[in-house]
N, C-alpha and C positions, 0 to 999 in steps of 0.2 A: 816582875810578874810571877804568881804562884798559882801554879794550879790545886785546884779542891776535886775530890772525888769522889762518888755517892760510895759509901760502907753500909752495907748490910750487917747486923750482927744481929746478937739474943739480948735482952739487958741481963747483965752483969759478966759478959763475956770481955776481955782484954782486949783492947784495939788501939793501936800505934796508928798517929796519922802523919804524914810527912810530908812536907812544904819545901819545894825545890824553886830556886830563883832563878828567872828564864832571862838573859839579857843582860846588860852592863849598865842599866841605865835605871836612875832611882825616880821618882815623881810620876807616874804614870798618871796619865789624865783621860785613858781611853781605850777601849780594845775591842775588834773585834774579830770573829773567828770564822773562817767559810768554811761549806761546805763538804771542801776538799782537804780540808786538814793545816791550812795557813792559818796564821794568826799574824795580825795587825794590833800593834802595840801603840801609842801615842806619849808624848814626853812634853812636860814643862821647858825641856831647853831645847824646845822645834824640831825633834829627833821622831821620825816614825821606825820602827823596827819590823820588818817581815820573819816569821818563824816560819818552821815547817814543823808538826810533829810527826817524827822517827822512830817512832818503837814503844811496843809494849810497855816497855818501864817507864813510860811517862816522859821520854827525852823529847825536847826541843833543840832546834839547830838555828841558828841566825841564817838566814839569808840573804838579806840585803840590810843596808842600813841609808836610812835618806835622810837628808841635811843639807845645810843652806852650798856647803861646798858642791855636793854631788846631785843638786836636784833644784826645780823651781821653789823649794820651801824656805821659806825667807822668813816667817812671825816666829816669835817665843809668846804664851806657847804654842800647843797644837792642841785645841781643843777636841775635838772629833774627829771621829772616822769613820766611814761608810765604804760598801764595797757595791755596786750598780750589779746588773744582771749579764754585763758583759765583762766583764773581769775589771770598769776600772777603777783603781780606788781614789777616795772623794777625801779631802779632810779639810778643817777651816781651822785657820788660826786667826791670834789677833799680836798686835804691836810689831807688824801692820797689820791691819783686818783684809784678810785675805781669802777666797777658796780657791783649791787646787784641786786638779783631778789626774790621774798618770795611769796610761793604759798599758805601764810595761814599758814603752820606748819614748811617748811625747809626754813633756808635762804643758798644763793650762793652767792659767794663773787669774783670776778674776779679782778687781779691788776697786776703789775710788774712780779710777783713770778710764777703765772699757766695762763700768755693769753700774746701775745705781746703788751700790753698796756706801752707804754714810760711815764715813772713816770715824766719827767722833760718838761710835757705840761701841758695844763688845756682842761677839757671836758665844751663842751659849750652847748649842747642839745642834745634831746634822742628822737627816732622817730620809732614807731615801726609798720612792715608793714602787707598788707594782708594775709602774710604768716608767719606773726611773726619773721618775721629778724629785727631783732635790729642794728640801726644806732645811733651811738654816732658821733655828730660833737666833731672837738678839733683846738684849737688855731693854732696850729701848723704841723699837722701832717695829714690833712683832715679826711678823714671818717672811724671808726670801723664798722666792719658789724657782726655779730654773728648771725648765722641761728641757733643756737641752739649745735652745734656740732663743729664746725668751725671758728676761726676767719678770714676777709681779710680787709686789709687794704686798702682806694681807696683813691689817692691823684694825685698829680699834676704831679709825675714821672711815676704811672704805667696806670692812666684813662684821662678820658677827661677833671676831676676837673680842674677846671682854678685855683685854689687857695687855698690851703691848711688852711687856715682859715675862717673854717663851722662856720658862725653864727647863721644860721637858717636851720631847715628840717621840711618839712609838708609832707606830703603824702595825693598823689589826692585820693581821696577817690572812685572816678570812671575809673582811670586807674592802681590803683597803682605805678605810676610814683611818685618818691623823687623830690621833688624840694627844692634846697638846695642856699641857700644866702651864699657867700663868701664876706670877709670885703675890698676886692681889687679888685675879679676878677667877681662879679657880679651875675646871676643867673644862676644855672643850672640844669639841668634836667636829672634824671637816673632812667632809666626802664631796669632791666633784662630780658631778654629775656629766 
C-alpha cells in the first residue's frame, strides 16, 4: 500500500514526491479507509490488514493482522472490503466463496451451507449501503443483497439488471441509489423504494 497526496505547487517549481509501503504484504486487491483514520487493506493470499494512521509524516502502524489461522477468513483471495455504519467490517472472498463480517470480537461466515450463495461463481465487489444492506456483485449470477436478516438475489431474470455480470457497485452517496457496471449490459441504477 502507498499513499499519494494532493501537492500544490507553481508550474516549473521543484517537487519531490515520495511513496512509502505500508505493510508486509504484496498483491493487494482492496482498501478501504474510515472515517477515523484506520485503513483496511485486502490481499490475494486471504490476508486483511488493519492500519491506523500515526502522525503528520504520513506513518502508518499495523494493527491487526487476520488470516485463516487467527480469524473466520478461510478464501484466497479476499476480494473486497467494506466497513457498515456500526464498525463492522464485511469482506468477500472466493476458493471458497464466502462473506464475512467481524465486529471486533465475533466473526460470521456466510457460503453454500447457511445463505443461497452458488459456490460454482466468483464475487467481484462488496458495496454497502445507507441502511447497511450489503451488495455483493458476482460473475454470474448478478447481485446478493443481505439486509442483515435476509438474503435476495437480483439479476437478469427477476429485476431490471441488464446483465448478470456485476463488475462494479458504488452507492450515491446523496441518494442512496446503487449504480452498478455490468461487463455486457452497461450501467445501472437501483434505488429501493
Amino acid at each position: 500500500v502507498v499513499y499519494f497526496e494532493q501537492i500544490e505547487y507553481l508550474p516549473g517549481d521543484d517537487i519531490t514526491i515520495t511513496f512509502n509501503q505500508v505493510g508486509n504484504y504484496q498483491d493487494a486487491t482492496a482498501i478501504y479507509a474510515d472515517s477515523i483514520g484506520y485503513i483496511y487493506s485486502a490481499y490475494v493470499d486471504g490476508y486483511v490488514q488493519l492500519f491506523e494512521y500515526a502522525d503528520s509524516l504520513n506513518n502508518y502502524y499495523v494493527i491487526d493482522t487476520y488470516h485463516s489461522n487467527n480469524s473466520a477468513l478461510t478464501g484466497n483471495p479476499v476480494i473486497d472490503i467494506d466497513i457498515d455504519s456500526e464498525g463492522r467490517m464485511w469482506a468477500i472472498s472466493s476458493e471458497p466463496l464466502e462473506v464475512f463480517s467481524y465486529d471486533g470480537t465475533l466473526w460470521q461466515s456466510f457460503n453454500q451451507y447457511n445463505s443461497p450463495i452458488v459456490d460454482s461463481l466468483s464475487f467481484t465487489v462488496l458495496e454497502i449501503d445507507d441502511n447497511d444492506n450489503i451488495f455483493i456483485g458476482s460473475e454470474y449470477n448478478g447481485i446478493y443483497e443481505y439486509d442483515g436478516t435476509n438474503w435476495t438475489i437480483l439479476n437478469s431474470e427477476n429485476s431490471g439488471l441488464m446483465h448478470n455480470n456485476v463488475k462494479a457497485i458504488h452507492k450515491d452517496s446523496q441518494s442512496n441509489t446503487k449504480w452498478i457496471g455490468t461487463w455486457a449490459g452497461g450501467l445501472a441504477a437501483y434505488n429501493e423504494e
